[in-house]
C-alpha positions as CSV (number, residue, x, y, z in Angstrom):
1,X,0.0,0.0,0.0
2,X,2.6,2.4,0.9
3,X,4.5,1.4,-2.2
4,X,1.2,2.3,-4.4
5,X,0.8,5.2,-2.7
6,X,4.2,6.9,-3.1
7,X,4.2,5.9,-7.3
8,X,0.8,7.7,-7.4
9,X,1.9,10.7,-5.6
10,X,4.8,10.8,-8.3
11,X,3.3,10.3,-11.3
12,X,0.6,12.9,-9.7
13,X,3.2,15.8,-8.9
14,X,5.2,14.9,-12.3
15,X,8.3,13.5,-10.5
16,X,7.6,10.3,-12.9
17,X,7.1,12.1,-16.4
18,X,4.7,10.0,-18.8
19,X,7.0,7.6,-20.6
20,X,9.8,6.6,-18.3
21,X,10.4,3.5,-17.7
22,X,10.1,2.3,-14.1
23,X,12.6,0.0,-12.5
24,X,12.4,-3.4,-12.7
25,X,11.0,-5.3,-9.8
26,X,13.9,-7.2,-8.7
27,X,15.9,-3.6,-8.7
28,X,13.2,-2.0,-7.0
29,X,12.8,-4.6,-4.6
30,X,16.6,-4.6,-4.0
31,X,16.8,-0.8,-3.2
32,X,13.6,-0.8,-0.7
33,X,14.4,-3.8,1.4
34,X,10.7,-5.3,0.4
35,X,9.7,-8.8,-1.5
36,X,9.9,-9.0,-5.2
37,X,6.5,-10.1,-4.9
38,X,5.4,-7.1,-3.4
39,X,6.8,-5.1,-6.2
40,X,5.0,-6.7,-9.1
41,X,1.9,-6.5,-7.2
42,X,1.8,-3.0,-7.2
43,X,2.6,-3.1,-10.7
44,X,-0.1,-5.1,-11.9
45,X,-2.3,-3.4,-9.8
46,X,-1.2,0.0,-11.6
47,X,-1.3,-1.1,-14.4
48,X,-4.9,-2.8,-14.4
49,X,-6.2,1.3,-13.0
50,X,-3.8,3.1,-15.8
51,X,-1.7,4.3,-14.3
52,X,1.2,2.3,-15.7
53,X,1.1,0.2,-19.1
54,X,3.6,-2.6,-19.7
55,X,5.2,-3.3,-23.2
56,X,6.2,-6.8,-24.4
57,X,10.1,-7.4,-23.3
58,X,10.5,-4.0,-22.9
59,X,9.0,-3.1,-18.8
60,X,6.9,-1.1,-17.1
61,X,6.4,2.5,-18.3
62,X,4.5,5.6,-16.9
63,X,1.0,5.2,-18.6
64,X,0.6,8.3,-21.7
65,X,-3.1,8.3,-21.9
66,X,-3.9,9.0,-18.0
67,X,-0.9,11.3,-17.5
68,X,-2.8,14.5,-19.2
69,X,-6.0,14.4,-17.1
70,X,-3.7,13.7,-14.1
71,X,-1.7,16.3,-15.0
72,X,-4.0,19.0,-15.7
73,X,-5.7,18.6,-12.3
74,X,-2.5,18.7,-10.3
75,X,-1.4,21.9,-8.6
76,X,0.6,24.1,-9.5
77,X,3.1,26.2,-7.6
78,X,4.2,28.8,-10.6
79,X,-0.1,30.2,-10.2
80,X,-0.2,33.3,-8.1
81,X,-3.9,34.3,-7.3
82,X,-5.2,37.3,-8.5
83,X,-4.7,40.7,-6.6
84,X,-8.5,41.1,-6.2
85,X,-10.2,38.0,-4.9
86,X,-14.0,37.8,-7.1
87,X,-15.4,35.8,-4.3
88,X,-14.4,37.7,-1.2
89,X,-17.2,40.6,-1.9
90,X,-19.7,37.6,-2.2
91,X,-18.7,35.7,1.4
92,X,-21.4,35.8,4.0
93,X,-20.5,33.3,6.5
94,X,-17.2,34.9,8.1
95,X,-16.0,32.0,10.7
96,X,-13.4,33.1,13.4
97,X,-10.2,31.3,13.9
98,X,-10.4,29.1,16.5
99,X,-7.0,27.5,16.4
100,X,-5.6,28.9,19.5
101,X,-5.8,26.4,22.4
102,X,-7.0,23.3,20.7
103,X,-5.1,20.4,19.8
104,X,-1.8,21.0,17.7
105,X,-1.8,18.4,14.9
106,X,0.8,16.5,16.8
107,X,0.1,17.0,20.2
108,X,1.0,13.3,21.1
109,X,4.7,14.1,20.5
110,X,4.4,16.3,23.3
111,X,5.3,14.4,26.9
112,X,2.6,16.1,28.6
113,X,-0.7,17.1,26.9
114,X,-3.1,18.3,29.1
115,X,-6.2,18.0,26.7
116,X,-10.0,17.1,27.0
117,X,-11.0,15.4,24.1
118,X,-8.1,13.8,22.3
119,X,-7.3,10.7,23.5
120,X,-3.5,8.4,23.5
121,X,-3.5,5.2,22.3
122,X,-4.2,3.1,25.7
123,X,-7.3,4.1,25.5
124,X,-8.1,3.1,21.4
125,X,-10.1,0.5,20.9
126,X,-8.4,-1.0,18.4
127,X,-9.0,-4.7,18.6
128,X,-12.2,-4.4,19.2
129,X,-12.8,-1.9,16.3
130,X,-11.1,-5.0,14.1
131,X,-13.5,-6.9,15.0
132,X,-16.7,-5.2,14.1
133,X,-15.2,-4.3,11.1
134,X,-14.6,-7.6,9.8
135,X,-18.4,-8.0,10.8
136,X,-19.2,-5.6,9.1
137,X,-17.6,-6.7,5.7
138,X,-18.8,-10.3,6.0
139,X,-19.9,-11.3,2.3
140,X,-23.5,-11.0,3.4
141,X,-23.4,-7.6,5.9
142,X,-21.9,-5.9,2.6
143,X,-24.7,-7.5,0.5
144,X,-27.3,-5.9,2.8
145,X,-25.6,-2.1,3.9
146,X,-23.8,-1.3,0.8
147,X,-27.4,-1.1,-1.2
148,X,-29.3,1.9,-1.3
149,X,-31.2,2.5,1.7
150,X,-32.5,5.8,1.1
151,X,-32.6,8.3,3.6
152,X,-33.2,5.8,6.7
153,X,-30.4,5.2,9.3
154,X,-29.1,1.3,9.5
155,X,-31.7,0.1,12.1
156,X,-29.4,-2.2,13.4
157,X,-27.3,0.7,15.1
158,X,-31.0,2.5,15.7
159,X,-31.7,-0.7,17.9
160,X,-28.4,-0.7,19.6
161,X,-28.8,3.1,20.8
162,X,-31.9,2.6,22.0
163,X,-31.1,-1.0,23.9
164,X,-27.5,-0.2,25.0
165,X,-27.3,3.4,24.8
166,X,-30.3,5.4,26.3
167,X,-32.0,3.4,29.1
168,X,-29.0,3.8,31.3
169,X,-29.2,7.3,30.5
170,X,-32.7,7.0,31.8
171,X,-34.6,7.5,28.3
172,X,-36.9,5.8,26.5
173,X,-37.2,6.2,22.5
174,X,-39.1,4.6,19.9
175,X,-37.2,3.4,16.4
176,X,-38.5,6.7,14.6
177,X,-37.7,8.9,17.4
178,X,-33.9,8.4,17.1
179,X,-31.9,9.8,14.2
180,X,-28.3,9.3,13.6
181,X,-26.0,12.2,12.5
182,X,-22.2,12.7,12.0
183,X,-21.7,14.1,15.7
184,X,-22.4,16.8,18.0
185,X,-21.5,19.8,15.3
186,X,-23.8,18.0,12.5
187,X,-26.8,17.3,15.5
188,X,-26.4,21.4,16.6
189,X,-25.9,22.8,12.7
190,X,-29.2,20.9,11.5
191,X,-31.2,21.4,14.8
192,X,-30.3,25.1,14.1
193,X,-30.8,25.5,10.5
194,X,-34.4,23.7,11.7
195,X,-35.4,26.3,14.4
196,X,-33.1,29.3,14.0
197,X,-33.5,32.6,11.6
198,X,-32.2,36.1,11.7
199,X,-33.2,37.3,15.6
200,X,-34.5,34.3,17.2
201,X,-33.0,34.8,20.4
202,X,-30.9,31.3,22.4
203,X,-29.7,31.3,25.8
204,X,-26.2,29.3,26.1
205,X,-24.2,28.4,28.7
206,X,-21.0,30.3,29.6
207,X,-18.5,29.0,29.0
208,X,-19.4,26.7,26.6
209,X,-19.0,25.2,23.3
210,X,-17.3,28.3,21.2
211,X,-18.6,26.5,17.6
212,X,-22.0,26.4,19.0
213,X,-22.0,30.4,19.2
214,X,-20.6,31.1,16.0
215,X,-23.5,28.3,14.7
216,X,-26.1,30.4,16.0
217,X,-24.4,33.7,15.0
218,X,-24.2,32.5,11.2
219,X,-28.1,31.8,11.3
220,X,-28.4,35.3,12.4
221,X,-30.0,34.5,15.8
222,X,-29.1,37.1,18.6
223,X,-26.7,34.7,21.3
224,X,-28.0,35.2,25.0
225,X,-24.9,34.4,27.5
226,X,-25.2,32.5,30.3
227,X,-24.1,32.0,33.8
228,X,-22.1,28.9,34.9
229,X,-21.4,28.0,38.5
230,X,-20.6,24.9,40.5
231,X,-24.1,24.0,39.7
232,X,-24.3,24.3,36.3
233,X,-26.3,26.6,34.4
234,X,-28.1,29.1,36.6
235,X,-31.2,28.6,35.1
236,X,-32.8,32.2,36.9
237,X,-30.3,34.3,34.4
238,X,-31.4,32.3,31.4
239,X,-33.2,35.3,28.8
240,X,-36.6,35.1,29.1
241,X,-37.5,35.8,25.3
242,X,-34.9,32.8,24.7
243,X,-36.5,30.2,22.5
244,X,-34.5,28.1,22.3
245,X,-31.4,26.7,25.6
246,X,-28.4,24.9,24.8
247,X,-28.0,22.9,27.6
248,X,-25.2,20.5,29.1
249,X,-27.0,19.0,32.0
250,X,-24.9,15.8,33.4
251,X,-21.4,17.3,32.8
252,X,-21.2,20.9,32.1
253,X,-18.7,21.4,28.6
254,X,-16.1,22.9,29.8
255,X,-16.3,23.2,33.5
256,X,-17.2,19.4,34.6
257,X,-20.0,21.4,36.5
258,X,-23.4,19.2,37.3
259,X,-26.8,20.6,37.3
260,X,-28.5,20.1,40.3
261,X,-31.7,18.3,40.7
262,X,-33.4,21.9,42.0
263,X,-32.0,23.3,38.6
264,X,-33.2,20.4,36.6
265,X,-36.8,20.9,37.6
266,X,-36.7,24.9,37.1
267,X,-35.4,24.6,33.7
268,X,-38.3,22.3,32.8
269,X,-41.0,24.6,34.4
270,X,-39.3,27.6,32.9
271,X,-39.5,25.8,29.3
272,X,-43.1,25.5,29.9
273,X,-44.0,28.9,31.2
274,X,-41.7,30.7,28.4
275,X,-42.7,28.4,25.6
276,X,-39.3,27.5,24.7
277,X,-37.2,24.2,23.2
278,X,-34.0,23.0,25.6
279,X,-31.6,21.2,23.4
280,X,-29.7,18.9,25.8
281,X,-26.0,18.0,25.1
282,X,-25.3,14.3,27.4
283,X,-21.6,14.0,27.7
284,X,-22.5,11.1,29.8
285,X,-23.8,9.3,26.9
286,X,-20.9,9.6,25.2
287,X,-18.0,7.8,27.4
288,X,-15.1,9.6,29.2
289,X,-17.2,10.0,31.9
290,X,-15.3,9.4,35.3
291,X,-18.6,9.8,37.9
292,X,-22.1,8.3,38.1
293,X,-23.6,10.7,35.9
294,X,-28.2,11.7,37.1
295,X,-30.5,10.6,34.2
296,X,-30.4,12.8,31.1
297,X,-32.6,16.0,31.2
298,X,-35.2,14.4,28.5
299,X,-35.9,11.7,31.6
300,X,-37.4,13.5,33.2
301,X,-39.2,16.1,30.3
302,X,-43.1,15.4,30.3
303,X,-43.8,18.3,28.1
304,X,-41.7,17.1,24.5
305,X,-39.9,20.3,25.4
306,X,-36.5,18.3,25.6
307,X,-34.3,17.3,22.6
308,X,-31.5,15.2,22.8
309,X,-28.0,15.1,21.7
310,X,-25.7,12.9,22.3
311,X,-22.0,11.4,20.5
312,X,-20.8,8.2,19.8
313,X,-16.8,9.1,19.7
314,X,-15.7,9.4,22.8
315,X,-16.5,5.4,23.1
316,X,-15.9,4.3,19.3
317,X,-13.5,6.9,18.6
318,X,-13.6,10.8,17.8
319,X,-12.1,10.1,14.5
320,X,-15.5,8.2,13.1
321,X,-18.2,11.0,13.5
322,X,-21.3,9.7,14.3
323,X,-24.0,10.8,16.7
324,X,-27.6,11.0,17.5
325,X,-30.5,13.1,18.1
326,X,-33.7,12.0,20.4
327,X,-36.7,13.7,19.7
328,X,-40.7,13.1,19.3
329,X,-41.3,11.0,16.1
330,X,-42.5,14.1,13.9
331,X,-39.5,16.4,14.5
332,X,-37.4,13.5,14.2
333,X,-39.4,12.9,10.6
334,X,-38.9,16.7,9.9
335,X,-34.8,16.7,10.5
336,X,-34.7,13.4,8.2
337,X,-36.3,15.5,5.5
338,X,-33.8,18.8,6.1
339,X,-31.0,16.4,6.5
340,X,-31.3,15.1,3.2
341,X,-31.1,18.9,1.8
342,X,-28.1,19.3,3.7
343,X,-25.5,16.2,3.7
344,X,-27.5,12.8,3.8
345,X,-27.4,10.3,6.4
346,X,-24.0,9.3,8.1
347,X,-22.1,6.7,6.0
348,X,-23.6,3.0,6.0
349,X,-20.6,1.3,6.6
350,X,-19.7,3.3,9.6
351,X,-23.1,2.6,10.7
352,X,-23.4,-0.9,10.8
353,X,-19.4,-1.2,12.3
354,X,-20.8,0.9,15.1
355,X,-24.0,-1.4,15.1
356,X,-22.0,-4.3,15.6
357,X,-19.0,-2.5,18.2
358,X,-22.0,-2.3,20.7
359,X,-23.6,-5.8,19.8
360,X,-20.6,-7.2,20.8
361,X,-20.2,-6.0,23.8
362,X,-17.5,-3.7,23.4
363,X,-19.2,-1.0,23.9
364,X,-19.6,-1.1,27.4
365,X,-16.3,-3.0,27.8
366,X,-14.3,-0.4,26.8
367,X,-16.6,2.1,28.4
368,X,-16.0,0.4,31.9
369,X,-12.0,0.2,30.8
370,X,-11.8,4.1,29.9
371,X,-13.7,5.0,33.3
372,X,-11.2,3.2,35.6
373,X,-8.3,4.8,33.7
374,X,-9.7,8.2,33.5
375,X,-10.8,8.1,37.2
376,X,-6.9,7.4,37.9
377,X,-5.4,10.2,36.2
378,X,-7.7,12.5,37.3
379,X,-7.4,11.8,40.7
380,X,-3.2,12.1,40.0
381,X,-4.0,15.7,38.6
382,X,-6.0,16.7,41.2
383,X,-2.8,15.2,43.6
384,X,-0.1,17.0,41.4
385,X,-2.1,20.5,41.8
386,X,-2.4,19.8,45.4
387,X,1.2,19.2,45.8
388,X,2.6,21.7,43.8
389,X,0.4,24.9,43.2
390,X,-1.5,24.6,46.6
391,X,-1.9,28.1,46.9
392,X,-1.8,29.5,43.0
393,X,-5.2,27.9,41.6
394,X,-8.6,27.5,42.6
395,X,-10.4,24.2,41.7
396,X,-14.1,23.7,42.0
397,X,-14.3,20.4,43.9
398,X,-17.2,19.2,42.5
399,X,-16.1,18.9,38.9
400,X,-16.3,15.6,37.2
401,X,-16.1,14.7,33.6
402,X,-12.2,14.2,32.0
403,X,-10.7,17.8,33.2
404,X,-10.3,20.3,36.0
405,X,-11.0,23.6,35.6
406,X,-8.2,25.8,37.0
407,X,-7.7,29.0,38.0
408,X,-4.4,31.0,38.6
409,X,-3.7,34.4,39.9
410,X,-5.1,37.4,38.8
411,X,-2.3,38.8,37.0
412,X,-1.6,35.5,35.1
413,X,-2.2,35.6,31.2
414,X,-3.5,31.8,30.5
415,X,-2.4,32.5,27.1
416,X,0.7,33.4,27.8
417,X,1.1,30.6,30.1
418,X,0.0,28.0,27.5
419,X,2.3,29.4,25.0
420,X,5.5,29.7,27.6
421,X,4.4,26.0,28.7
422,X,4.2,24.4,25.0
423,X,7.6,25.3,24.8
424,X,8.5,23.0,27.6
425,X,5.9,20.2,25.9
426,X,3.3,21.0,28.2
427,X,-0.4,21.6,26.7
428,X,-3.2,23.1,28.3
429,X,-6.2,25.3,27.1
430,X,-7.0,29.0,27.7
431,X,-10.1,29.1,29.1
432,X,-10.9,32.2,27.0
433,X,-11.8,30.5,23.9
434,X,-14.8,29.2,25.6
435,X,-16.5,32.1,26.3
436,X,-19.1,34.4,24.3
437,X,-18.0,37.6,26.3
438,X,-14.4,38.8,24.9
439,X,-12.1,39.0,27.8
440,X,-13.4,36.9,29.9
441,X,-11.6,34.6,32.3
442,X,-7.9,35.8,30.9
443,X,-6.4,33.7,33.8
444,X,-7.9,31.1,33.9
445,X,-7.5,27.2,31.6
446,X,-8.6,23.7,31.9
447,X,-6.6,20.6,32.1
448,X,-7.9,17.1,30.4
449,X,-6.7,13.9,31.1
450,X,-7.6,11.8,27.4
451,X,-4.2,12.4,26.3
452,X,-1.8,12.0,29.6
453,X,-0.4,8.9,31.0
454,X,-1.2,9.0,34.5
455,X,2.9,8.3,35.0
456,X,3.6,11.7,33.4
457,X,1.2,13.9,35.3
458,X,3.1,14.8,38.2
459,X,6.6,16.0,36.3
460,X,3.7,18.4,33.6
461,X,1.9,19.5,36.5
462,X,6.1,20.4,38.4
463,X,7.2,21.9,34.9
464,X,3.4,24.0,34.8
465,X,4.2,25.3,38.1
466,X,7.7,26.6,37.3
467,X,6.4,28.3,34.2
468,X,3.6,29.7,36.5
469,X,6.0,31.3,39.2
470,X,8.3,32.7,36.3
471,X,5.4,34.7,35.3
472,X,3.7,36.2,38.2
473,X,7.5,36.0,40.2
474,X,7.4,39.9,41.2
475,X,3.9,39.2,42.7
476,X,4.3,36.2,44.5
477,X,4.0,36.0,48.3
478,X,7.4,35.5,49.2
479,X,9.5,35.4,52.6
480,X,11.3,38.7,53.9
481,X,12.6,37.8,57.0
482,X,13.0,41.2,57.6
483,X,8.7,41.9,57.9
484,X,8.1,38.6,58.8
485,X,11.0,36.4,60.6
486,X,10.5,32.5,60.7
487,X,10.5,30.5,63.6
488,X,13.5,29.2,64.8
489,X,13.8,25.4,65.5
490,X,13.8,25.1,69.1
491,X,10.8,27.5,69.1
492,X,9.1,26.1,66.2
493,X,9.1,22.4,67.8
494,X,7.8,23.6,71.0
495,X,5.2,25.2,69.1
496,X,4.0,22.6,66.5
497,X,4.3,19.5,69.6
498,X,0.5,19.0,70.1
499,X,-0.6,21.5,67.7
500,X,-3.6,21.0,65.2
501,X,-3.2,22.7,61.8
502,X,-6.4,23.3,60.0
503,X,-5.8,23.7,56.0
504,X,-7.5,23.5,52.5
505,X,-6.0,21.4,49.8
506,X,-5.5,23.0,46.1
507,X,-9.4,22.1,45.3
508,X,-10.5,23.2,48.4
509,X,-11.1,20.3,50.9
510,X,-10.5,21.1,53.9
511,X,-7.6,18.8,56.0
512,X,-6.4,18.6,59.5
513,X,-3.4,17.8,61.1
514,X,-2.5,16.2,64.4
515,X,1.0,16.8,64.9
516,X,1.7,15.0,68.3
517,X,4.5,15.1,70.6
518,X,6.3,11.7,69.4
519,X,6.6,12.9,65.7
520,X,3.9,11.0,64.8
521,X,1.5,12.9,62.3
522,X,-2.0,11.9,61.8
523,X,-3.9,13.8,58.6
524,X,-7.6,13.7,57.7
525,X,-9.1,15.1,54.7
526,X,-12.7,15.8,53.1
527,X,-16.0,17.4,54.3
528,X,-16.5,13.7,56.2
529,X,-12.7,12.7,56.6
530,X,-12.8,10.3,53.5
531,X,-8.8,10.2,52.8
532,X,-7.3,9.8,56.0
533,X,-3.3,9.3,56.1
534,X,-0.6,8.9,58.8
535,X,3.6,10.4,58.6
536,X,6.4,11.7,60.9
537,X,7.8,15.2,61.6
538,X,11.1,16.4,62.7
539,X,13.3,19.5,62.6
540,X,16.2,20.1,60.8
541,X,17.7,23.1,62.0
542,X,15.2,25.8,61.4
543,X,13.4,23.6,58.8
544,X,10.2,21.9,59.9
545,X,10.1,18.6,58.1
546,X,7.5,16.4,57.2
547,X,7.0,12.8,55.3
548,X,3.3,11.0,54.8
549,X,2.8,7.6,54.1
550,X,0.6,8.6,51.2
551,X,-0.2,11.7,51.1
552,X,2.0,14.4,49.1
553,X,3.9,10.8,47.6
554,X,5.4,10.2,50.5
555,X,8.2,12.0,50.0
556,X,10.2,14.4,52.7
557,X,9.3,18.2,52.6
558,X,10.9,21.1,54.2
559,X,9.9,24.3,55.2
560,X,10.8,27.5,57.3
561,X,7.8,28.6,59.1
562,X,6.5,31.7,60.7
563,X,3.6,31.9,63.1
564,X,1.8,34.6,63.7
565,X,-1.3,34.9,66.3
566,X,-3.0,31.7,65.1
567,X,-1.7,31.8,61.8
568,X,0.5,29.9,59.9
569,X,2.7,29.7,56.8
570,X,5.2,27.6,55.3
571,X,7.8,28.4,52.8
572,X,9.7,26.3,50.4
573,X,13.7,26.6,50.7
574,X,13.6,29.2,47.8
575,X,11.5,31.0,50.1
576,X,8.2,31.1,48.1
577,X,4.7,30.3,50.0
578,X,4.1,26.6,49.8
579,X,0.5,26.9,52.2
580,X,-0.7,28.3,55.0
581,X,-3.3,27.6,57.5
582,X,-4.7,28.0,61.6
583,X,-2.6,26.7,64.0
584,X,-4.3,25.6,67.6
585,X,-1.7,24.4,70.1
586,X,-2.3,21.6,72.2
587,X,-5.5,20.5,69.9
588,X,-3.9,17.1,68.9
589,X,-5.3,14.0,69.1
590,X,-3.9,10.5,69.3
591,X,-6.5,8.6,67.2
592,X,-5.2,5.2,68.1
593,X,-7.9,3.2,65.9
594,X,-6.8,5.6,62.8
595,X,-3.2,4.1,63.3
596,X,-4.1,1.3,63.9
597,X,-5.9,1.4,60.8
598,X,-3.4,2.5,58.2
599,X,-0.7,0.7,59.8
600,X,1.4,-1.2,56.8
């Protein structure tokens, strides 16, 4: 094949003029390292489509006949365009760069990409993509999916998403109330062309999907912003003349945000009192999920007010492009009829190989696979922010989905930083792009775990937090021991012996410490004391030392202190803030059954 390819590509681009003579295939053979076989092969095959003719006892020559309408439709270098472009007058649909802060085209060369949405090779499903595919080209599966079916989606994969796919997602569809599309842009761009004209007015979340906005802004409809907190959407700021609400419900895109139940239900009544569609994007659906995700919005919709989108690549793979829409049977009968203005259905073939990747069972082998990986590097993330930029971001604990939302201090430039940090090979994404309302969010980014090893997180997350200091260095809270003098070590033990320190981690759970007279350290962390760990302190000099079992990777820290009322701060040995916290003296406790409990 890759033989074929290159001859193609020459005779296309005129390295091999029409005429010449090719090598013969024991030469060629010779020079490439490959089986003579191989090489007369190709010929035959090139010569059976034209591209090459043979001549009795003479070779294998560059074909004549095909070279000319090869030729002509090659390209050209020596054609300049003209100084005046005809179209450019005639363009109407302007679409903004949105280049910056996605995916280079080889971000997997990179040792630490921090991306949401493209995904390394562990987590391909490549054998079990084989094997649907040779189902799918079984002599009779070809006989039945490569004829003509009109406008109607393979019903095999129609069955499978509404078997496999939607009832855990807590919805219930009929055969004609599904239709397949190539993904979530082809779901939005048809749903929009159905619904949208020059000033309908639609309420989306912010941030959010930045090809959705320019979607609606094409159409002409007048884009409505709205609020996203720890909650999700805030459903009291959605635009009352909104007709339409782009919704993502189970995992907010790109915060990891989950509506609440209390939201939920207000949306829904609001819908009804406003008289107004809620297009519902379920990431859950979709795979790459690493939490129990509530049933999809359209659940719990009694009023057809719902429609629902959802993605097959996240599972299958993002490369194949395939998607759905749930909706009552006559919309769903109305789309089919605009979608076959616009592009047609999805491809069969990809159809039925996805029909038969979740008949198998792969699709909810690999589903369960991806989870448990994805739940692992995310909690490494969350542990490499904790350790080393405890006090320069902000995390909203309750995110979930494949990335953290991060924020830095309020003089960094997240597009500097991403920039300064792709230098060093790591990738993250301004959070900037995401947004409707220019200037928003300028220091803050997101960080996705699809593409990272969870062995590589910690040394990105180290090489992120150098870049960070570099830039916001003249700002930084750092140690003058001439305003505020640390501890000394004799003092500093008598101090800390018994003392309880009361801190937050990076994503703000709170943690205690028991540091007890014996050097024994007992920690526990969360709103219920879910992680729980045990270590050892000493002093080294001045330095106040600490090593966990767990915790922090069990690895020794020091840190000059300085105490003042009932707070207290630690600084690394280059004098920058690590944390800080309350101190109480004489608040420890000796939790014997704790010990006892994470004793090795």
């Amino acid at each position: 094949m890759q033989l074929r390819q290159r001859v193609i590509d020459a005779i296309v681009s005129g390295s091999l003029q029409p005429g010449v003579r090719m090598p013969s295939t024991r030469r060629l053979s010779v020079d490439l390292g490959i089986a003579r076989n191989t090489v007369s092969l190709v010929y035959q095959q090139l010569v059976a489509d034209g591209y090459l003719t043979g001549r009795e006892r003479s070779g294998v020559f560059v074909s004549d006949a095909l070279f000319e309408a090869v030729r002509t439709g090659r390209y050209r270098e020596e054609r300049h365009p003209p100084a005046a472009s005809p179209w450019r007058p005639r363009l109407q649909a302007v679409v903004r760069a949105e280049g910056e802060g996605r995916a280079p085209p080889s971000w997997e060369l990179n040792p630490y990409p921090f991306l949401d949405g493209a995904y390394d090779a562990s987590l391909s499903p490549g054998s079990e993509w084989r094997d649907a595919v040779r189902s799918t080209l079984s002599t009779r599966e070809f006989a039945e999916w490569s004829q003509d079916g009109g406008e109607l989606d393979d019903p095999r994969l129609i069955h499978e998403i509404r078997t496999k796919i939607l009832p855990r997602r807590g919805v219930q569809a009929g055969a004609d109330e599904v239709l397949v599309v190539g993904g979530r842009r082809a779901a939005f761009s048809l749903l929009i062309r159905a619904f949208v004209n020059r000033g309908t007015r639609a309420a989306v979340e912010e941030p959010g999907f930045p090809d959705l906005v320019q979607l609606l802004r094409l159409q002409g409809a007048e884009v409505a912003p709205t609020a996203v907190d720890a909650e999700g959407i805030v459903e009291d700021e959605v635009d009352r003349g909104a007709g339409l609400v782009f919704v993502t419900p189970a995992c907010q895109f790109p915060t990891g945000a989950r509506l609440s139940q209390k939201r939920r239900r207000r949306l829904l009544e609001q819908a009804e009192a406003d008289d107004r569609l809620i297009i519902e994007y379920d990431l859950a659906a979709s795979g790459g999920f690493t939490d129990q995700a509530a049933p999809a919005l359209r659940g719990m919709d009694q009023a057809g007010r719902v429609i629902y989108v959802a993605d097959l690549c996240d599972v299958l793979g993002p490369g194949l492009g395939l998607g759905f829409i749930v909706a009552d049977a006559d919309l769903v009968r109305e789309l089919r009829r605009l979608r076959t203005l616009i592009a047609g259905p999805a491809p069969r073939a990809a159809q039925r190989t996805a029909a038969f990747f979740l008949s198998l069972g792969h699709y909810d082998a690999i589903l369960g696979r991806q989870q448990r990986v994805l739940r692992e590097r995310l909690n490494a993330l969350r542990d490499a922010l904790n350790y080393h930029l405890p006090q320069l971001v902000a995390i909203d604990p309750r995110s979930n989905g494949t990335a953290i939302w991060v924020e830095g201090p309020a003089e960094l430039s997240a597009r500097q930083l991403a920039n300064e940090a792709a230098r060093r090979g790591v990738l993250i994404e301004p959070a900037d792009r995401f947004y409707a309302t220019p200037g928003a969010a300028p220091n803050q980014f997101r960080m996705g775990v699809t593409a990272i090893a969870a062995g590589n997180i910690r040394d990105g997350v180290a090489i992120l937090a150098e870049v960070i200091r570099s830039l916001t260095q003249p700002s930084l809270d750092q140690l003058d021991p001439q305003a505020h003098a640390w501890m000394d070590g004799d003092a500093l033990r008598t101090k800390m012996s018994g003392a309880k320190l009361l801190c937050r981690t990076a994503y703000g759970d709170p943690y205690e410490v028991d540091v007890l007279p014996d050097g024994r350290l007992i920690g526990k962390a969360g709103y219920a004391h879910e992680d729980c760990d045990v270590g050892s302190w000493w002093m080294e000099g001045d330095f106040w030392c600490r090593r966990w079992k767990e915790w922090s990777y069990g690895e020794t820290a020091r840190f000059l202190t300085v105490v003042e009322g009932d707070q207290i701060r630690w600084y690394r040995s280059d004098r920058l803030l690590f944390n800080r916290g309350v101190i109480k003296p004489n608040a420890a406790t000796d939790d014997d059954a704790l010990r006892a409990n994470l004793a090795p």
